[in-house]
VOTOR-87140 format. One record per residue (C-alpha): x negated, y negated, z negated; residue in one letter. Coordinates in steps of 0.5 Angstrom, whole numbers, always signed. Last residue first. Layout:
<vexnu <X, Y, Z>, "a">
...
//
This chain:
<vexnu <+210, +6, -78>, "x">
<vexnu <+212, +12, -75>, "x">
<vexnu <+207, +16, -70>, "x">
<vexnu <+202, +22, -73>, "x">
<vexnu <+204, +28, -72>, "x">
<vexnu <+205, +28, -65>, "x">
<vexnu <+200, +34, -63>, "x">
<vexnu <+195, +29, -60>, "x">
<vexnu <+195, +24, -65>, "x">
<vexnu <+194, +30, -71>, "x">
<vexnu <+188, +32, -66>, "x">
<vexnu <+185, +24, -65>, "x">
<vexnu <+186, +24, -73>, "x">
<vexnu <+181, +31, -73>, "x">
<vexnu <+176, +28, -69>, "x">
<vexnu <+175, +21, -73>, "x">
<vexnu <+174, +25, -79>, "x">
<vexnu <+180, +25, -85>, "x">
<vexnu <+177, +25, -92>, "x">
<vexnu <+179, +28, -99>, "x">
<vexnu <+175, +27, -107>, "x">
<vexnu <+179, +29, -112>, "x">
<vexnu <+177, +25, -118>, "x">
<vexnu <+178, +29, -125>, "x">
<vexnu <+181, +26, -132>, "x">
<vexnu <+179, +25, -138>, "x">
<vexnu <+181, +25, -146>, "x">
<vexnu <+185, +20, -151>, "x">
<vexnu <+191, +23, -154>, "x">
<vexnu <+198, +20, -153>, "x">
<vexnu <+196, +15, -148>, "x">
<vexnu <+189, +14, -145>, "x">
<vexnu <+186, +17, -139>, "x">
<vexnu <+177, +17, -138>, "x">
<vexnu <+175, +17, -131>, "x">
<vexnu <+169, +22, -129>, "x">
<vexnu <+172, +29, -132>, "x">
<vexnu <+169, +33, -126>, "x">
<vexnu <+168, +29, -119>, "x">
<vexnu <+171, +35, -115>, "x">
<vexnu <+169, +36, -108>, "x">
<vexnu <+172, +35, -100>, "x">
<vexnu <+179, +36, -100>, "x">
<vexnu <+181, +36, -93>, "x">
<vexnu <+187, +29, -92>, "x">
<vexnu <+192, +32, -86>, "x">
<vexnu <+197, +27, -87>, "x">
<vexnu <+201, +34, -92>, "x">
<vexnu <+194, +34, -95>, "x">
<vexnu <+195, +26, -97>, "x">
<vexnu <+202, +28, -99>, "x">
<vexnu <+200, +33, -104>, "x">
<vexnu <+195, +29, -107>, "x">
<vexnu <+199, +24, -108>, "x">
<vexnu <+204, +28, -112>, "x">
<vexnu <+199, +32, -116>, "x">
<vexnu <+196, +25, -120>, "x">
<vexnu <+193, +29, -124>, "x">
<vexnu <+188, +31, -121>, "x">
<vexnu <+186, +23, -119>, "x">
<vexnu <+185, +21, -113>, "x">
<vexnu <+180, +19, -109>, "x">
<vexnu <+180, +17, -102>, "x">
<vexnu <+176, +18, -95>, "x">
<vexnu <+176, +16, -87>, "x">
<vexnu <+170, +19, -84>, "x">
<vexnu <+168, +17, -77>, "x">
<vexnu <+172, +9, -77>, "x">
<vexnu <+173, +5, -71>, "x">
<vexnu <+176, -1, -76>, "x">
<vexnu <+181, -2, -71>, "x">
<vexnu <+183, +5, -68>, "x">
<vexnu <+180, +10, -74>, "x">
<vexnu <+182, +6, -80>, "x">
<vexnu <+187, +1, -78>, "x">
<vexnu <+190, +9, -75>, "x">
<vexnu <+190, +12, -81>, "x">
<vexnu <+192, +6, -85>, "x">
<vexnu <+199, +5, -81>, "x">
<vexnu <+199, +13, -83>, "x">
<vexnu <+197, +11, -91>, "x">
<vexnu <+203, +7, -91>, "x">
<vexnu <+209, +11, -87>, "x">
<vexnu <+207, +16, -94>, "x">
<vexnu <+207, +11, -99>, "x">
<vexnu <+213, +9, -96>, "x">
<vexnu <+218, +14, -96>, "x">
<vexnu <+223, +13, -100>, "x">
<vexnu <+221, +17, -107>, "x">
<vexnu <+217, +10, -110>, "x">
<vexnu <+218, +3, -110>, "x">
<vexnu <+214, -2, -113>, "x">
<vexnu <+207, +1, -109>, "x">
<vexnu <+200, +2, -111>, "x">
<vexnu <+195, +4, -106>, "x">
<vexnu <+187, +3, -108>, "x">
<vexnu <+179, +5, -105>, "x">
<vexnu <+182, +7, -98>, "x">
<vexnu <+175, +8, -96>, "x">
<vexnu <+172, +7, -89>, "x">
<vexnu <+165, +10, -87>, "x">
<vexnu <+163, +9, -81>, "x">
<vexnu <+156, +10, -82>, "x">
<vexnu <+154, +3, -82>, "x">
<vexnu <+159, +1, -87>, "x">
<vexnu <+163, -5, -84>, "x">
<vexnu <+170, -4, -87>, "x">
<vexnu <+167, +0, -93>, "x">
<vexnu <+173, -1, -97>, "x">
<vexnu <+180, -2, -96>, "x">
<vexnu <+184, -5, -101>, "x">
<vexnu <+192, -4, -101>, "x">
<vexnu <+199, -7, -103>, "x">
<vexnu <+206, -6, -106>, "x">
<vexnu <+213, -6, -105>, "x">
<vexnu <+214, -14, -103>, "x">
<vexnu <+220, -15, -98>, "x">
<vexnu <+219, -16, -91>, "x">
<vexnu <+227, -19, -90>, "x">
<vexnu <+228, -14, -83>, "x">
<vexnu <+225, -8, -89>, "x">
<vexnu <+218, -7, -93>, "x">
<vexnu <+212, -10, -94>, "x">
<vexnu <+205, -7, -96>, "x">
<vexnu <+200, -14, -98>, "x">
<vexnu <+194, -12, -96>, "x">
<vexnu <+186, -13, -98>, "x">
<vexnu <+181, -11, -93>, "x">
<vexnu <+173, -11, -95>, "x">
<vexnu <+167, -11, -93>, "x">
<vexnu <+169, -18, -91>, "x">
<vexnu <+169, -20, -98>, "x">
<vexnu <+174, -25, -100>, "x">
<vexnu <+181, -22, -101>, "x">
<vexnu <+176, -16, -104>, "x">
<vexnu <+173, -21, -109>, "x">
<vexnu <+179, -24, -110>, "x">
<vexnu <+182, -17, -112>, "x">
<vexnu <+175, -16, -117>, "x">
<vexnu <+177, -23, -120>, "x">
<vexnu <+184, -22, -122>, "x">
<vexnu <+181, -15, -126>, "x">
<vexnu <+182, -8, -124>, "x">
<vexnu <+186, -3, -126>, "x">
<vexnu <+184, +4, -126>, "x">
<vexnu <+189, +8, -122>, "x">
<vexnu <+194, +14, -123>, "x">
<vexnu <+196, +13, -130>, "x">
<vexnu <+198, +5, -130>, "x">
<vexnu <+203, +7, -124>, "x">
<vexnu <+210, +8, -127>, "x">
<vexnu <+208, +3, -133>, "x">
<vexnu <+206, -3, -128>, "x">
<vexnu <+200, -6, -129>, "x">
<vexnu <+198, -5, -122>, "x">
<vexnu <+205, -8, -119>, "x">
<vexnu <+203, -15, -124>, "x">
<vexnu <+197, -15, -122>, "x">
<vexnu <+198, -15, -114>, "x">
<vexnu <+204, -19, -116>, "x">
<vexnu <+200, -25, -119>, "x">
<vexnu <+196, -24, -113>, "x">
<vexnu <+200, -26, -108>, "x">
<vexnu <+198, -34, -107>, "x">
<vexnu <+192, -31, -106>, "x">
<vexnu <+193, -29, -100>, "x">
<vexnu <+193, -21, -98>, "x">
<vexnu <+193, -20, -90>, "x">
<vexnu <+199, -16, -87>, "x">
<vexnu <+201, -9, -88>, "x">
<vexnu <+209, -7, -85>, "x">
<vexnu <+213, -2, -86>, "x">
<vexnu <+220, -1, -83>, "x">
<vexnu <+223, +5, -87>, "x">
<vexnu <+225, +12, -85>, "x">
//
């Protein structure tokens, strides 16, 4: 597996934020955000921008936002992941790394997400990393391509005592 690696979003990386998000193999699964929104995130301390890095050389493949960061109630959502590089193991190193910022650092009772229905690759690996299904937001994002219609959101989280127990079983070293 990859050598991944998260650091802190600077403006200066922002171009490469837009230019991954706008990227044709991604525009399906997210809705893009303005150059503004990601400022705000960089900025907000509510928030945690960051670039993923790959390999000795550090080479850009993609970035995250995190959200509630201070929620009173523990509640920390990993709001965006988006990577260049897909089928190579880094998405799921990824969200590992995030688990652990999550419940570690940012000492996070329920770690959440949405994804979209569609997007059934994500959704398999997020239970593959022991994300539960929690509810269904039906029809909520509007998807435009061949015929203009909706998508569902699929809500999943993680509780702190549930990562504490994949951490006992092994499952979640890596990163």
């Amino acid at each position: 597996m990859p050598r991944v690696h998260l650091r802190p979003t600077m403006l200066s990386d922002l171009d490469y934020v837009v230019s991954v998000e706008q990227d044709a193999s991604n525009l399906p699964f997210i809705t893009p955000w303005e150059r503004t929104q990601h400022e705000g995130a960089i900025r907000f301390p509510d928030s945690r921008h960051f670039i993923v890095e790959v390999g000795e050389g550090s080479e850009r493949a993609g970035f995250v936002i995190l959200q509630g960061c201070r929620n009173p109630h523990r509640s920390v959502e990993l709001k965006r992941i988006v990577l260049g590089p897909k089928g190579q193991g880094i998405g799921r190193i990824s969200i590992r790394l995030l688990k652990k910022l999550a419940f570690t650092q940012l000492q996070a009772h329920r770690f959440w997400l949405d994804v979209k229905a569609l997007n059934l690759r994500a959704q398999e690996l997020y239970r593959n990393e022991g994300f539960v299904e929690e509810g269904r937001l039906r029809e909520s994002v509007r998807v435009s391509g061949g015929a203009d219609g909706y998508d569902s959101l699929i809500v999943m989280s993680m509780l702190d005592r549930e990562y504490q127990a994949r951490v006992a079983l092994g499952q979640e070293e890596g990163g």
